[in-house]
C-alpha positions as CSV (number, residue, x, y, z in Angstrom):
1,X,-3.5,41.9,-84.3
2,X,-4.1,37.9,-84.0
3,X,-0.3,37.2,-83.7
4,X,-0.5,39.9,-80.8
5,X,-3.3,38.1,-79.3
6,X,-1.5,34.9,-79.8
7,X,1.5,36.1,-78.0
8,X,-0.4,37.6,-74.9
9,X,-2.7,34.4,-74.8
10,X,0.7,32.1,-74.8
11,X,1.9,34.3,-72.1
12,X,-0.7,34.0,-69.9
13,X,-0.9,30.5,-69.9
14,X,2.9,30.3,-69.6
15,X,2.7,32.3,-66.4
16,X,-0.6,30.4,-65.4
17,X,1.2,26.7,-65.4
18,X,4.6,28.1,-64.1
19,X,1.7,29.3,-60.8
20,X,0.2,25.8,-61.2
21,X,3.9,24.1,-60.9
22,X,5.1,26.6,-58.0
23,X,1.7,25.6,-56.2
24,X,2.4,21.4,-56.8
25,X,5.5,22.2,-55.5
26,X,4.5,23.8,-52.5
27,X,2.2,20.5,-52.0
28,X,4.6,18.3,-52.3
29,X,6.7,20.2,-50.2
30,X,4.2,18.3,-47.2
31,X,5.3,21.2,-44.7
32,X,1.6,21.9,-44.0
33,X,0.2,18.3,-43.3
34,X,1.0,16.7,-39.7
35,X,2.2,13.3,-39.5
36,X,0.1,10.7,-36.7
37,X,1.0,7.2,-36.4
38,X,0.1,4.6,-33.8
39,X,-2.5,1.9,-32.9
40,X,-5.8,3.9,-33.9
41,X,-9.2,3.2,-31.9
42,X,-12.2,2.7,-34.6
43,X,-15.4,5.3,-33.8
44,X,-17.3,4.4,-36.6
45,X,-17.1,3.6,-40.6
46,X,-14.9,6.8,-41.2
47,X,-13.8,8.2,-38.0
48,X,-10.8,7.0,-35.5
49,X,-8.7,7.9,-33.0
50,X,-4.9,8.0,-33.3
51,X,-2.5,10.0,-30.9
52,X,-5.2,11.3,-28.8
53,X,-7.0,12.9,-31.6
54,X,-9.8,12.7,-33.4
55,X,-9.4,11.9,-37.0
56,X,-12.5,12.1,-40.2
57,X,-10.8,10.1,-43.2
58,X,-11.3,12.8,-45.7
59,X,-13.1,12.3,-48.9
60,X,-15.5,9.8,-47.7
61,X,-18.8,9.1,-46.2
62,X,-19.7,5.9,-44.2
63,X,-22.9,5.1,-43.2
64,X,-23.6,6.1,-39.5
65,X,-23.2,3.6,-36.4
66,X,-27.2,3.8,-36.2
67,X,-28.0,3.3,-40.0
68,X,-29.5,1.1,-41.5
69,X,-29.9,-0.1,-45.1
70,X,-32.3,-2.4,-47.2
71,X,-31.9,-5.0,-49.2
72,X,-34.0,-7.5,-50.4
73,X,-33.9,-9.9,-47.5
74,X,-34.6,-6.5,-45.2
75,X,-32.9,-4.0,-43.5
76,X,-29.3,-4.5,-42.4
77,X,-27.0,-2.8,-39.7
78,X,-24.9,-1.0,-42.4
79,X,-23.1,1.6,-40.0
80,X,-21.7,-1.2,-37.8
81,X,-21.0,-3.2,-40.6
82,X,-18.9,-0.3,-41.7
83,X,-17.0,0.0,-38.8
84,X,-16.3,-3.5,-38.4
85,X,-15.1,-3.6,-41.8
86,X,-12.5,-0.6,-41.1
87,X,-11.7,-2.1,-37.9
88,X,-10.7,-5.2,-39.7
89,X,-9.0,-3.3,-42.6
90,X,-6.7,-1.9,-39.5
91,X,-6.3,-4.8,-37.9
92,X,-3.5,-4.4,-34.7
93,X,-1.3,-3.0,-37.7
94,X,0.1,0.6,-36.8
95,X,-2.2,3.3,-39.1
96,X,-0.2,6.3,-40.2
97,X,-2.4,9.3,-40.8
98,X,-1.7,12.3,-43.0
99,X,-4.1,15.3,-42.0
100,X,-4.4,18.5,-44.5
101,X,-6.5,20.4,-42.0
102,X,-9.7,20.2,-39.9
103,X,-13.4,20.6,-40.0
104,X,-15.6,22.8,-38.4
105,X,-16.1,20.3,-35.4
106,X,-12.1,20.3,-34.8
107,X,-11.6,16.8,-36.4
108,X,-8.6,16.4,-38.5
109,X,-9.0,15.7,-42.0
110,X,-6.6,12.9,-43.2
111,X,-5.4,10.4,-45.2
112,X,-5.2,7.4,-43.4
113,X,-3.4,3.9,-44.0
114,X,-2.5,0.7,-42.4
115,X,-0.8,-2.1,-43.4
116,X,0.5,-0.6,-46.4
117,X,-3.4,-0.2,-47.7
118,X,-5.2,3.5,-48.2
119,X,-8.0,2.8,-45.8
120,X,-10.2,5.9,-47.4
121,X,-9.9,4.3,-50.8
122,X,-10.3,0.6,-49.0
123,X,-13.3,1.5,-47.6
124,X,-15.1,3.4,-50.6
125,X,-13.6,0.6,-52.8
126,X,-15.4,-2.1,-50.8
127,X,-18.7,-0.3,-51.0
128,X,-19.0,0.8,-47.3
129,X,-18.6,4.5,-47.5
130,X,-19.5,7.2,-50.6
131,X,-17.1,9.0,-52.1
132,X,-17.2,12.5,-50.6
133,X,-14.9,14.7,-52.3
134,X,-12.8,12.4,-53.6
135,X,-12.8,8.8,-54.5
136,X,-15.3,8.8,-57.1
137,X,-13.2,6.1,-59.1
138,X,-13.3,3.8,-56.1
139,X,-17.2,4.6,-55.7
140,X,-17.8,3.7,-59.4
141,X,-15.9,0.1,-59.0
142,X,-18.2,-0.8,-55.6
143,X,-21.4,0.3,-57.3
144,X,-20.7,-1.8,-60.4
145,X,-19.7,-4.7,-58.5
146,X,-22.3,-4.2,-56.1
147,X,-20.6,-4.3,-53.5
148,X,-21.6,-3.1,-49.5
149,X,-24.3,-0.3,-49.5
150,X,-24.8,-0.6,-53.2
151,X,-25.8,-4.3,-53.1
152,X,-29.4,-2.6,-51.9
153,X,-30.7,0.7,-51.1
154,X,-29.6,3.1,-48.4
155,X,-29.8,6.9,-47.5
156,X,-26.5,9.0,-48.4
157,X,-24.9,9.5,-44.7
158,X,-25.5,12.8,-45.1
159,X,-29.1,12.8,-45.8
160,X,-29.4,10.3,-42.7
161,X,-27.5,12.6,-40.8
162,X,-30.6,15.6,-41.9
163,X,-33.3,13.6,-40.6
164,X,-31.8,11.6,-37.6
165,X,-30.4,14.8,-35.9
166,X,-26.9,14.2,-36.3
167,X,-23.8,16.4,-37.1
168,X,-24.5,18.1,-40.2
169,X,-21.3,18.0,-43.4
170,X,-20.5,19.2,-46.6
171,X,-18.2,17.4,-48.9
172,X,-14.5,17.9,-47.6
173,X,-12.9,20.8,-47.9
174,X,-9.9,21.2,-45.3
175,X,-9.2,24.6,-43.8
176,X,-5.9,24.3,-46.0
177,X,-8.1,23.9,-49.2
178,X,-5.1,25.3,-51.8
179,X,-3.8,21.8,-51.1
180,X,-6.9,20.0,-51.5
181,X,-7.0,22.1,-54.7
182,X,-3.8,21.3,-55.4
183,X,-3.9,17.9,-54.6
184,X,-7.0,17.7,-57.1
185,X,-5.2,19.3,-59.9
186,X,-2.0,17.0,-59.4
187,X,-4.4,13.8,-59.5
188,X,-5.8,15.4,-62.7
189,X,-2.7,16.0,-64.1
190,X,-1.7,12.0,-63.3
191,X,-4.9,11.0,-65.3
192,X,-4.4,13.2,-68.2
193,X,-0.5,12.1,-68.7
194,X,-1.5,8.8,-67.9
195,X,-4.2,8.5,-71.1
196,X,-1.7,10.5,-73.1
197,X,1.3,8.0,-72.7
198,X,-1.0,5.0,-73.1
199,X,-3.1,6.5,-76.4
């Protein structure tokens, strides 16, 4: 009876990473994303224009135009600040955007980069937005070094959002989330073979 168990139990996961691979594949595949590229117009720490359209760098959370934070000589204009920052991160370089999808107020949800630099990782990494569905390992090197926001205290965007009146969000997830799950269990899969060639 356990070698029959065995056997089912070694088909199932067979058939369940043979799904896993078929789905990476279809990822990778990149039919489902849409391509922008051009001289993008900054809104604010993690919104732009590029094309004509309105872009929301996925996975992250900058403080709003309006916000501001505290540190210990006072409060400081931390939204600005965050747009500034991405507006110098972009520079006049042409930003290239790959979008997975939209949110519910039509924005398209995309990687962004310019100059050869991820600016959703850029900004996270530099401590002026949160990591908001992805990014964490970016968020974890900017509150350590103290960096942006974390050098003081601030309100999560979102929270400030709640109580200012402004545009309500959840964590991204794209209309197309198969490929954000996919695209989550592909990074995973990078971390784990990652730690298991270098143990």
């Amino acid at each position: 009876m356990k070698h029959m168990a065995r056997i089912i139990r070694d088909i199932l996961l067979t058939v369940s990473i043979m799904l896993l691979l078929g789905l990476v594949v279809v990822r990778l595949d990149g039919s489902q994303q849409e391509a922008l590229s051009g001289q993008a117009r900054v809104i604010d720490g993690d919104t732009l224009t590029l094309d004509g359209k309105r872009i929301r760098l996925v996975g992250i959370d900058a403080p709003e135009l309006r916000q501001v934070c505290r540190r210990e000589a006072g409060g400081w204009p931390c939204g600005s600040e965050a747009r500034s920052h991405l507006a110098s991160l972009i520079g006049k370089a042409v930003t290239t955007c790959a979008a997975g999808g939209s949110d519910r107020y039509g924005r398209l949800l995309a990687v962004c980069s310019s100059g050869g630099r991820d600016l959703n990782a850029a900004m996270v990494g530099a401590g002026y937005a949160i990591a908001f569905g992805d990014y964490d390992n970016e968020e974890d090197d900017a509150r350590e070094k103290r960096l942006g926001i974390w050098s003081g205290s601030f309100d999560p965007p979102r929270t400030w959002r709640q109580t200012h009146g402004g545009m309500d969000e959840t964590p991204h997830i794209p209309d197309n989330w198969l490929d954000t799950g996919v695209a989550q269990f592909e990074k995973w899969i990078k971390i784990s073979l990652s730690r298991l060639w270098n143990d």
